[in-house]
C-alpha positions in Angstrom: 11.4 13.7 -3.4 12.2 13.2 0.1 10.3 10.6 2.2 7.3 13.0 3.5 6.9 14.5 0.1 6.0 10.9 -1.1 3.9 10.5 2.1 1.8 13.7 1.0 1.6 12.9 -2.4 0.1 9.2 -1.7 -2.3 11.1 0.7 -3.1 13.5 -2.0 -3.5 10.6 -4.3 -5.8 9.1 -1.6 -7.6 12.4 -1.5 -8.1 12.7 -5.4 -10.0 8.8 -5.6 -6.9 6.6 -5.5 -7.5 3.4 -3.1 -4.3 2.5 -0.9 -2.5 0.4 -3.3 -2.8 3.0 -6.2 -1.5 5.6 -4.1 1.2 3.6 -2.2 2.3 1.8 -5.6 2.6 5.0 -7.4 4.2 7.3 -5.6 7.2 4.9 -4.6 7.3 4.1 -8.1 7.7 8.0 -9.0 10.5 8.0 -5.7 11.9 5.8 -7.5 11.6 6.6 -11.3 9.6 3.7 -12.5 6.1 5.6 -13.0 4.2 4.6 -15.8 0.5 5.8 -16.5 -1.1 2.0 -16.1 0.1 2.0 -12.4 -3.4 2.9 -11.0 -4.9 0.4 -13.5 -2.4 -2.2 -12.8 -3.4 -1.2 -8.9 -7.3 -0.9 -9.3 -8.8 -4.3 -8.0 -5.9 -4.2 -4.5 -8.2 -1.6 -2.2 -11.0 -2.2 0.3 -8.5 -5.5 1.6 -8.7 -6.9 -1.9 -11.5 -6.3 -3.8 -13.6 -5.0 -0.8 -13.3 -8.1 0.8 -11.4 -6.8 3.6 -8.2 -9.0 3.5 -5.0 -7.4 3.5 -4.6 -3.7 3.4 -4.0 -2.3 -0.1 -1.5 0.1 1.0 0.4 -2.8 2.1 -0.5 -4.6 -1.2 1.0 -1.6 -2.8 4.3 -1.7 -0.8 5.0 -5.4 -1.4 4.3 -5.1 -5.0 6.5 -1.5 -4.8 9.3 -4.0 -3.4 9.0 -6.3 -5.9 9.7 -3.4 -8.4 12.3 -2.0 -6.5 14.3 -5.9 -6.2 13.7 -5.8 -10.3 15.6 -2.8 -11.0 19.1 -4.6 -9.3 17.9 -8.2 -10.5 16.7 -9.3 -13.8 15.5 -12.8 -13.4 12.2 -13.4 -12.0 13.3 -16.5 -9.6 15.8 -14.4 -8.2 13.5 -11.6 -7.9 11.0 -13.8 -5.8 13.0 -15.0 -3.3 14.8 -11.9 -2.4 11.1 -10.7 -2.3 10.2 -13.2 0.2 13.4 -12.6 2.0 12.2 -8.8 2.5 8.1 -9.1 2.4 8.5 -10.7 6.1 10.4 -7.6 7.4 7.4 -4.9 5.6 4.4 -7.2 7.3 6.6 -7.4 10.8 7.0 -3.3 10.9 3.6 -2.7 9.3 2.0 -5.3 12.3 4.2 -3.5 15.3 3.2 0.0 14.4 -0.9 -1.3 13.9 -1.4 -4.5 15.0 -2.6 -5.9 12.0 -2.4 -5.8 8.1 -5.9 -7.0 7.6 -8.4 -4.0 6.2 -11.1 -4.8 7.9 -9.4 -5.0 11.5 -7.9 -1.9 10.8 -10.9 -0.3 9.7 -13.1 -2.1 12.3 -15.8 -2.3 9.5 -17.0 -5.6 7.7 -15.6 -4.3 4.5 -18.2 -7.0 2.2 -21.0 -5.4 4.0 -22.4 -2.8 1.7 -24.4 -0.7 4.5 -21.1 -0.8 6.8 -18.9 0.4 4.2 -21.7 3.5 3.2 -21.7 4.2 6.6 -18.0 4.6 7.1 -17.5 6.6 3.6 -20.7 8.9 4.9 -18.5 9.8 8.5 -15.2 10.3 6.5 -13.7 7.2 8.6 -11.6 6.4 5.1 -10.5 9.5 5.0 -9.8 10.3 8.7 -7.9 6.5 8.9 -6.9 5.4 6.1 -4.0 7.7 5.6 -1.7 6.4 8.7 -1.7 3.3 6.6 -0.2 5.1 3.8 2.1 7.1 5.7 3.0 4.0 7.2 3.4 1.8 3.6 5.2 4.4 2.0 8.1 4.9 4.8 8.7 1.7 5.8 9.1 0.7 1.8 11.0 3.8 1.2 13.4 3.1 4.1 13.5 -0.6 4.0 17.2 -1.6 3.8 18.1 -3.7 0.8 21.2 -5.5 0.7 
């Protein structure tokens, strides 16, 4: 699957009810040949910032936890696992910020993501589905092409 296939299918995913993290998490894990079926589970409680509460963006969430799969594959041990995760997580956050400015949901969004009436009123205008999708297009290539040493 090349880089824009994945793109499309997290969009798709996206499209079909999947918050960021689901999608982002899943189809990297498919790029990569680690999907199992309790990834959107696993994934469930990461969109809306966190739980709704607008922190940072699940597709995001979905590419750092994507990386920490990614550093298990060549690694084995946990410790070792975490720090080459913190090594790389900086360098995901640092491209994610330059290309929106932000990696919080609810800045991205400009919506109070807690606030049940803002959030109707966005899903009502499409604004998840006309916005949200840069942010996976954006997850998904920068994880995908994110040089690990």
């Amino acid at each position: 699957m090349t880089i824009d296939t994945a793109i499309e299918n997290a969009k798709l995913h996206f499209e079909e009810g999947y918050n960021c993290a689901q999608a982002v998490f899943r189809v990297v894990a498919e790029e990569k040949g680690f999907y199992f079926g309790n990834i959107p589970i696993l994934t469930a409680g990461f969109g809306g910032g966190i739980g709704l509460e607008g922190k940072t963006c699940g597709a995001v969430i979905g590419a750092v936890m994507a990386l920490g799969m990614i550093l298990g594959e060549e690694e084995k041990d946990p410790v070792n696992v975490k720090e080459k995760a913190y090594e790389y997580t900086p360098q995901l956050l640092r491209q994610f910020r330059k290309i929106h400015g932000t990696t919080i949901c609810s800045e991205l969004l400009e919506i109070d993501m807690m606030n049940a009436e803002e959030r109707k009123k966005a899903s009502d205008t499409n604004l998840f589905y006309e916005v949200c999708p840069k942010f996976l297009e954006s997850a998904v290539r920068i994880i995908l092409e994110l040089k690990l040493k």
